[in-house]
ROMAR-127212 format. One record per residue: residue in one letter; x, y, z of N, C-alpha, C in turn. Coordinates in steps of 0.05 Angstrom, whole numbers, plus 5000, padded with zeros to 4 digits. Layout:
<recs>
AXYZXYZXYZ ...
</recs>
This chain:
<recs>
X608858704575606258614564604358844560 X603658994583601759294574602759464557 X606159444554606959614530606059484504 X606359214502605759194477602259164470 X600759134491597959244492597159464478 X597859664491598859934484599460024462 X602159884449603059974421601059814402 X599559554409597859404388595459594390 X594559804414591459884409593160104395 X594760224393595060534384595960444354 X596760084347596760084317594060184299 X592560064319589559984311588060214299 X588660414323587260604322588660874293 X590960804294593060964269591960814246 X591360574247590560444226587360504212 X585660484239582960604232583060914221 X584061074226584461344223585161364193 X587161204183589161164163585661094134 X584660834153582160804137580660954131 X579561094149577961324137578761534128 X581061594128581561824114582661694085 X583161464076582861344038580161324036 X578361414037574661304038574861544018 X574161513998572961843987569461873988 X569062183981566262133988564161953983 X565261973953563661773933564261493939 X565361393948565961103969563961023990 X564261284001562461254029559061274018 X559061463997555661493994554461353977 X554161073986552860813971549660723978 X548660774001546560854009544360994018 X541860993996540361204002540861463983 X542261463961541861633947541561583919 X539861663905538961593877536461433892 X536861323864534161083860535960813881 X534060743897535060433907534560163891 X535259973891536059733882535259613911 X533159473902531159333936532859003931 X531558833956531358563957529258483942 X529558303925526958153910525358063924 X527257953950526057773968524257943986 X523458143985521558403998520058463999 X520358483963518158563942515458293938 X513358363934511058203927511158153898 X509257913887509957883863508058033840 X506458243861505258463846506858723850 X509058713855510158963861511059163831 X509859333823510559443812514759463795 X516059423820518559383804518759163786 X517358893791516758613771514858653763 X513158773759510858723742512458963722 X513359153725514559333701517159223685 X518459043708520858953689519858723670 X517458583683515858353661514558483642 X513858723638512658773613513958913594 X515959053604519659043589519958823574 X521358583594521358403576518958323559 X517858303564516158223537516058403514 X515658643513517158913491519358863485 X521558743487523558723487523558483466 X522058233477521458073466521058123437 X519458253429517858293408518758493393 X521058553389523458733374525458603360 X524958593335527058453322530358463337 X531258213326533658183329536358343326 X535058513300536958703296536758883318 X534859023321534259233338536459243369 X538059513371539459403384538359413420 X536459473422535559413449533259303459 X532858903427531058733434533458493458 X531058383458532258183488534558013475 X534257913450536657763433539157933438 X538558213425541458353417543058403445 X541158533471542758563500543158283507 X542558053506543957793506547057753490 X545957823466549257853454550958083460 X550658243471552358473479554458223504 X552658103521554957953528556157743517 X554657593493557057413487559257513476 X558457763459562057843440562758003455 X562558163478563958243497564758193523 X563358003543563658083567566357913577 X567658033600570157953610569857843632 X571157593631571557443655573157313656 X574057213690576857233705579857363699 X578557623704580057853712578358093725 X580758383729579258583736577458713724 X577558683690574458813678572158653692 X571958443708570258363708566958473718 X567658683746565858783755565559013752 X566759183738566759453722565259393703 X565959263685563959153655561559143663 X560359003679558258823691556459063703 X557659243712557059393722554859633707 X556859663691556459923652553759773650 X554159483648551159233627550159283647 X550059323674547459253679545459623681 X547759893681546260073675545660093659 X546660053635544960133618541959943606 X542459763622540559593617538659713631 X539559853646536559963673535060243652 X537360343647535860563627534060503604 X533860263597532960103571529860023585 X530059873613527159883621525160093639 X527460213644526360493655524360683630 X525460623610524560753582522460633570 X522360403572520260253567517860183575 X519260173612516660243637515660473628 X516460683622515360923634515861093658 X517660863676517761003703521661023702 X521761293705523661413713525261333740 X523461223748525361133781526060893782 X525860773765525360433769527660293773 X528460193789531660043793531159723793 X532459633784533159333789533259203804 X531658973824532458923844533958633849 X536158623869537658463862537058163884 X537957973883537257643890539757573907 X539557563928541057573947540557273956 X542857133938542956803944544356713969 X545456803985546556784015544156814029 X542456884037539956984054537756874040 X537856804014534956633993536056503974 X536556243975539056123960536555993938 X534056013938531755913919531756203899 X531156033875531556263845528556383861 X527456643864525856753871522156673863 X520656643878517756563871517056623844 X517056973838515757093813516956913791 X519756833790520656813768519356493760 X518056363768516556103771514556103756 X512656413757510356423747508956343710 X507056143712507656023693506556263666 X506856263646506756513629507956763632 X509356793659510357053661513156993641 X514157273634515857373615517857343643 X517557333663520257223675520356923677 X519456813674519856493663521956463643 X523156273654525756193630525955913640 X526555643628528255403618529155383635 X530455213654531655243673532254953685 X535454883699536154593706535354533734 X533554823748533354823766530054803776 X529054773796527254893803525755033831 X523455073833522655323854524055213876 X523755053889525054843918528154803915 X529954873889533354843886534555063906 X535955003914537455223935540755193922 X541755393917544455453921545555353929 X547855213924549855033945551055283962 X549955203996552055334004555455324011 X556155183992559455203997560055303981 X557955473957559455723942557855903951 X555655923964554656243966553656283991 X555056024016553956114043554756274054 X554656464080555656624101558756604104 X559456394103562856434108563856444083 X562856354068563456444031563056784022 X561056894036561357164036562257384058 X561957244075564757284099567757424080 X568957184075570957174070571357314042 X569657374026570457604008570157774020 X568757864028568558154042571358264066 X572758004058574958114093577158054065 X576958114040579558204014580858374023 X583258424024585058644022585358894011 X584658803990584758993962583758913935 X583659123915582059043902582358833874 X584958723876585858423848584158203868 X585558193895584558033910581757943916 X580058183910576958193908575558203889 X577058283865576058333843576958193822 X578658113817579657973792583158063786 X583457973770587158003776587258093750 X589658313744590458543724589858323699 X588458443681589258483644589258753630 X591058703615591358933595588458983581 X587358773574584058823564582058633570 X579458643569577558543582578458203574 X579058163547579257843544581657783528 X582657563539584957393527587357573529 X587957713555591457833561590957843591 X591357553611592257473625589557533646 X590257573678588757583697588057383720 X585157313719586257043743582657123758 X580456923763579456883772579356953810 X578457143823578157163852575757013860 X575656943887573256843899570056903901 X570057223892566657293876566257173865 X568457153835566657073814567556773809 X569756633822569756383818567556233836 X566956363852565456043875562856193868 X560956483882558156443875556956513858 X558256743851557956773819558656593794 X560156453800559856163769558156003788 X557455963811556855683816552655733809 X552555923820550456043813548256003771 X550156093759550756023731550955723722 X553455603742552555343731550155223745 X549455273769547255083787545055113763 X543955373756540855463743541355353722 X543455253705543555203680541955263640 X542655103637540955263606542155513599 X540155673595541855833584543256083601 X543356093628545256143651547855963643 X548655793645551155693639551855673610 X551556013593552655983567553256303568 X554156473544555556783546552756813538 X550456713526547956793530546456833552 X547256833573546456773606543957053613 X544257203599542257453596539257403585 X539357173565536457083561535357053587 X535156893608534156843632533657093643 X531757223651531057433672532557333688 X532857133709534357213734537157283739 X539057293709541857353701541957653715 X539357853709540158153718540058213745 X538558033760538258063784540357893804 X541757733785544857593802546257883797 X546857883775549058133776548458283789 X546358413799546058633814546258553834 X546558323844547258223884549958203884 X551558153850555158163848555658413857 X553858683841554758883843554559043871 X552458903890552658963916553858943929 X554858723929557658613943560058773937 X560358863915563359143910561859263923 X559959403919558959693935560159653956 X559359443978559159453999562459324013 X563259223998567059254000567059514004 X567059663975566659953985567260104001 X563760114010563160144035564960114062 X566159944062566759854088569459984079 X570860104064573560334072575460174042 X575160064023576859944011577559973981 X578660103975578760273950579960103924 X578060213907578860103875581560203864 X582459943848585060113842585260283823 X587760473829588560683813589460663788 X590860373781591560303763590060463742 X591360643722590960753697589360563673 X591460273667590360143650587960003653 X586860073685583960063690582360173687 X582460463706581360663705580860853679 X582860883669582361053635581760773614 X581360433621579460373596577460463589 X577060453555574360463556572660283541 X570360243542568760063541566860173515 X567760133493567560223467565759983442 X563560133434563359923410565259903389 X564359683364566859623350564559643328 X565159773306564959713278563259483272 X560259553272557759383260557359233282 X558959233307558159073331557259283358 X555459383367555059473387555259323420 X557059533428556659473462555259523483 X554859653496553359863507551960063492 X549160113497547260283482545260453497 X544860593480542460833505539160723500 X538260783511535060663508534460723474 X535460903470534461013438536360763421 X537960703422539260463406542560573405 X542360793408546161013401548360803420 X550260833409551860733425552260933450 X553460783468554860863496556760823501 X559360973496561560833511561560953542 X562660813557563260773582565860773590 X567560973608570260913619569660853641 X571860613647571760473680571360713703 X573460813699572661073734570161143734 X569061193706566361243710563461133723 X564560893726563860673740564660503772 X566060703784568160583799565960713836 X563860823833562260903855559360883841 X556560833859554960833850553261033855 X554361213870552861403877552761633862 X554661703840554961893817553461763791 X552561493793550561303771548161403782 X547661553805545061503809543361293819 X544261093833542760963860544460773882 X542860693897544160573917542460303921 X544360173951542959933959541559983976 X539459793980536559894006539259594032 X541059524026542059414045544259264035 X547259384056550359304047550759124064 X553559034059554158754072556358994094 X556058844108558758934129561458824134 X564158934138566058754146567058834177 X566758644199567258764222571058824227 X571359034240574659034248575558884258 X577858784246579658624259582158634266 X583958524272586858634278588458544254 X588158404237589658214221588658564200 X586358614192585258794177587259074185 X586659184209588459404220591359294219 X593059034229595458984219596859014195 X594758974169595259004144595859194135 X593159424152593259674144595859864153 X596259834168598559994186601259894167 X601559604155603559614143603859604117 X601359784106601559724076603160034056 X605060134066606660254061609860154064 X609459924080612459794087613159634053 X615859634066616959464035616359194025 X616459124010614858853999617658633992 X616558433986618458213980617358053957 X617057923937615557663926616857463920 X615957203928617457023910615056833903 X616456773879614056553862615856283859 X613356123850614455853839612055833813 X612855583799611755543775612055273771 X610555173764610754833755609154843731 X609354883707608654773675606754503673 X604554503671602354263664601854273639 X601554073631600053993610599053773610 X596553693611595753403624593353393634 X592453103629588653063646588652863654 X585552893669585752743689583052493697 X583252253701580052093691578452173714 X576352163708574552303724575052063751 X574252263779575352243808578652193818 X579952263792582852393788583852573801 X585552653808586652763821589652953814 X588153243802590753433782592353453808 X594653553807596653503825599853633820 X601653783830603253753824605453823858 X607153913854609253933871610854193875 X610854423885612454653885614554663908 X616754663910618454733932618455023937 X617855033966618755313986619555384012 X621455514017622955544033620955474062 X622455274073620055324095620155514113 X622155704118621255934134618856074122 X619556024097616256254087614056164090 X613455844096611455674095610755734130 X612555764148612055764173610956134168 X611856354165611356524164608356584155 X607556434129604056484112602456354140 X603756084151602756004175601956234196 X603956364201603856494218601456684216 X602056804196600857134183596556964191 X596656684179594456544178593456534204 X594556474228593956544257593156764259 X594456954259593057224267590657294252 X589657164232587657244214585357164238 X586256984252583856714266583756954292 X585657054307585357264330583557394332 X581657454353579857654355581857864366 X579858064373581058254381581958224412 X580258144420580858154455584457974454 X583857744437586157464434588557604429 X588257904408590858094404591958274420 X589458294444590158634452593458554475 X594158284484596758294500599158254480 X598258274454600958104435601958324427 X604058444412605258604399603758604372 X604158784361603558774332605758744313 X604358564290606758414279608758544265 X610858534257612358694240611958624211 X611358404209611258314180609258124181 X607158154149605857984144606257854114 X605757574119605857424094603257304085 X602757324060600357284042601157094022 X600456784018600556663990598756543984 X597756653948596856583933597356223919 X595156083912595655893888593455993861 X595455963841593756073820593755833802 X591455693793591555493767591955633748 X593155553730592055743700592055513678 X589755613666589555383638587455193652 X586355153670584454983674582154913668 X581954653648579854683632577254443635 X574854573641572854363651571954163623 X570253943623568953763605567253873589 X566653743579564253893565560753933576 X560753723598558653813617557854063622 X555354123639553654363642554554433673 X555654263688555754333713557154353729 X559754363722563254223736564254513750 X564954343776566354553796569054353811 X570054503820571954333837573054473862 X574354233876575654293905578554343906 X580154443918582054443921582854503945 X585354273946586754163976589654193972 X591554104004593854253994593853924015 X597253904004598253644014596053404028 X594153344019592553084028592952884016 X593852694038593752414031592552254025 X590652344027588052184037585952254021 X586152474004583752583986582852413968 X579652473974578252283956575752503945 X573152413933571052533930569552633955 X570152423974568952373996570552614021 X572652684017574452934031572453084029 X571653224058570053374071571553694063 X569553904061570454114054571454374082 X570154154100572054244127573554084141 X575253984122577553814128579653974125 X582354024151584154234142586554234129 X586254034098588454094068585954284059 X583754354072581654474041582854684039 X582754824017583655003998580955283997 X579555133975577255313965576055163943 X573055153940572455133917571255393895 X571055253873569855513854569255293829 X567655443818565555333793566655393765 X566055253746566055413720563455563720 X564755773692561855863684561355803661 X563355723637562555573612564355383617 X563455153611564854873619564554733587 X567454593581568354513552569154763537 X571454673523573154813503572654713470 X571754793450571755103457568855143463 X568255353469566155533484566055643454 X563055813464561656023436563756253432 X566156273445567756453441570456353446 X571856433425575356193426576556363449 X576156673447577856783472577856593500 X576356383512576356283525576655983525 X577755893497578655593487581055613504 X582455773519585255733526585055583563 X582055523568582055533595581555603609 X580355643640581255933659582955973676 X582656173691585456163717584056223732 X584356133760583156153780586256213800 X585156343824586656483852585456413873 X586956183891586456163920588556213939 X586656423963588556413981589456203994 X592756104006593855864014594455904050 X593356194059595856274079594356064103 X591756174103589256064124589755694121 X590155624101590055284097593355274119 X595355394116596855314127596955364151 X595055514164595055534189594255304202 X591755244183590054964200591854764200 X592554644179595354464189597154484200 X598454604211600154704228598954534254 X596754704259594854674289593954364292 X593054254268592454024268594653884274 X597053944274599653804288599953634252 X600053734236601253644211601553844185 X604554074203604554244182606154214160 X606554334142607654324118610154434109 X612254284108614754244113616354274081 X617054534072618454534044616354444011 X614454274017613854203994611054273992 X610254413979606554443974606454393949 X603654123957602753983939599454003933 X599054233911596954363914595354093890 X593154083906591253833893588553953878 X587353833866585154003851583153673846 X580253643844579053303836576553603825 X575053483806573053523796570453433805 X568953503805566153413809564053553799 X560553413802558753493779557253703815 X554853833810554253933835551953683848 X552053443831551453203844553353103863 X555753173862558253113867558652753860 X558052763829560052563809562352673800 X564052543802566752513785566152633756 X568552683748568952823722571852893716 X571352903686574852893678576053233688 X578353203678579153563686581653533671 X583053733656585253763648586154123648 X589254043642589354403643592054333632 X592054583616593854713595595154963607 X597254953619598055183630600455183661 X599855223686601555233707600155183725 X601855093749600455143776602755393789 X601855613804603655803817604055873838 X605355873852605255893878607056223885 X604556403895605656743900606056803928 X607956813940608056853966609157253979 X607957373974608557673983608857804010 X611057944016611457924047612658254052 X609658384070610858674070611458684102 X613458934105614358974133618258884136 
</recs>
């Protein structure tokens, strides 16, 4: 027993070591250098950073349409470009929102001026200033000053649990060849608070115009805090080439990115991949504390891998408080194993220090693809794995839950056909199988991954999907 004490602290510690030495500098130096990016929630509603970004907008305002850096045209920079559910997603987002800073930095007058971002976990209310009646941050809205954020997309264990990602498909969005329409897959940022966010505020937040609204720049900048601060905490962007060398290019009579003067900008991703070579930081990162499941990972993420998938073909809908559904067979040793790997996730440290460390861990994915919401303004859904019993009324700490996540344009087609095909969304399965297990009703050969729709009233609503359900089960060591 003290030997394997022993060999589990000296994984730990090979593993921590292992971590900081992949950190590169520019990883680590996210705070405190450049210009900072404050809490809104800090700032007064005379603070110079909003009172300069409100009189931006309003200049902005008052610039024709053509012009490519009035408030219309940087609204359309995202409808005919921006990418979502995949890995362009927070690289892109990233480019829009600097150069958007350069645009009111130029306009303020002030050279230092950063963006400050809305940190809906800690202030789940769209911010006071933006309330103010005549202010140029006033926008339309489904919401108002007293609406709070659902926390079952943007509470503490919702950002918990991104922040404890693996790596970066898992945190960021899953591989395409290009920003839109060649494959990918929705992760838990941008499916649960980032769409839910979009759809809660509604108007013109839940459209690819989502940039008319002032408070659109200051969500993205609490998205883009959250990478930082992954980051931060030791966890590196991928290397992948067909990431890193895109580039982020206008097209012929259509501009993308632009400099305060109107010129185009292109942007390559690596160039984007630290914030501290952009020139600013956060006045405050998220943390991820160590764990053994984290150091277990790490220590074996040079061991050999295994995958096996399943696939079930949908095509089909569903009447609203329906229930999408299908059936995947898997070995149940692998099903006892994701179980397993799912326990140790739950271990503290003290709970690990007499166990051995594992030799192998297993991770599985469920990925929808093709999932397509109503034509409504506000549809999100739950997802459960083998419940019998699921209804509207299934509690979201009941242990078949899955995960939920939101649209962010709901109905096909959308202002852009690249996204008539549906979306894909990625939940992890490993943690659900642990809890059943424990609950004394584990899951034996068959996973029956369930999906019901709802409004954020939580009414019923139809749901259909054009595409698969998948079941990815990866096993290194």
């Amino acid at each position: 027993m003290h030997t394997n004490r022993r060999v589990f602290i000296g994984a730990l510690t090979a593993a921590a070591a292992l971590s900081s030495a992949t950190r590169s500098p520019a990883q680590m130096a996210y705070k405190g250098t450049g210009r900072t990016r404050r809490d809104v929630n800090t700032l007064t509603a005379d603070d110079p950073v909003l009172t300069q970004y409100a009189d931006a907008i309003a200049q902005m305002r008052q610039l024709p349409a053509s012009n490519p850096i009035s408030w219309e045209a940087q609204a359309r920079i995202h409808l005919n470009f921006c990418p979502h559910g995949n890995w362009f997603f927070l690289p892109w987002h990233r480019a829009y929102l600097s150069q958007f800073e350069d645009i009111i930095r130029d306009l303020s007058g002030n050279a230092d001026w950063a963006m400050p971002y809305w940190d809906w976990t800690r202030n789940p209310q769209v911010p006071a200033p933006f309330w103010q009646a005549g202010s140029p941050l006033m926008h339309p809205r489904n919401v108002g000053p007293n609406s709070n954020m659902p926390s079952e997309f943007v509470g503490t264990p919702v950002l918990e649990s991104i922040m404890g990602k693996p790596n970066f498909q898992s945190f960021a969005g899953f591989k395409s060849t290009a920003p839109r329409g060649s494959g990918g897959g929705s992760e838990q940022l941008e499916s649960s608070p980032h769409n839910a966010v979009h759809r809660e505020i509604g108007r013109d937040m839940a459209s690819f115009l989502s940039p008319l609204d002032p408070i659109f720049w200051l969500h993205h900048c609490n998205v883009d805090r959250i990478w930082a601060s992954w980051n931060n905490a030791g966890n590196a962007n991928s290397p992948d080439t067909d990431l890193t060398e895109f580039l982020f290019a206008s097209t012929p009579g259509n501009l993308q990115f632009v400099t305060p003067d109107g010129a185009p900008r292109p942007i390559v991703v690596k160039d984007v991949y630290a914030t501290a070579p952009m020139g600013y930081g956060y006045d405050r990162l998220e943390t991820v504390p160590e764990t053994p499941f984290a150091a277990a990972a790490l220590s074996l993420s040079m061991a050999a891998r295994n995958t096996v998938e399943r696939r079930q073909d949908l095509d089909r809908s569903v009447a609203p408080g329906g229930i999408l559904d299908s059936t995947l067979a898997l070995d149940s040793a692998l099903i006892t194993a994701l179980a397993n790997t799912g326990r140790i996730k739950t271990l503290s440290n003290v709970e690990m220090a007499d166990l051995a460390p594992p030799t192998q861990i297993s991770t599985g994915t469920l990925t929808l693809r093709g999932l397509r919401a109503p034509a409504g303004p506000d549809t999100g859904f739950r997802v459960f794995l083998n419940c019998d019993y699921l209804s509207l009324e299934t509690p979201i700490n009941d242990p078949h839950f899955v995960g939920s996540a939101a649209f962010f344009i709901n109905g096909v087609p959308s202002e852009t056909m690249e996204h008539a095909h549906g979306a894909d969304f990625v939940f992890d399965i490993t943690d659900t199988l642990d809890r059943l297990r424990r609950a004394g009703t584990p899951v034996n050969g068959q996973l029956r991954p369930q999906v019901i729709a709802l409004t954020k009233d939580n009414e019923p609503v139809e749901l259909a999907i054009d595409g698969a359900f998948e079941i990815t089960v990866e096993t290194v060591g």
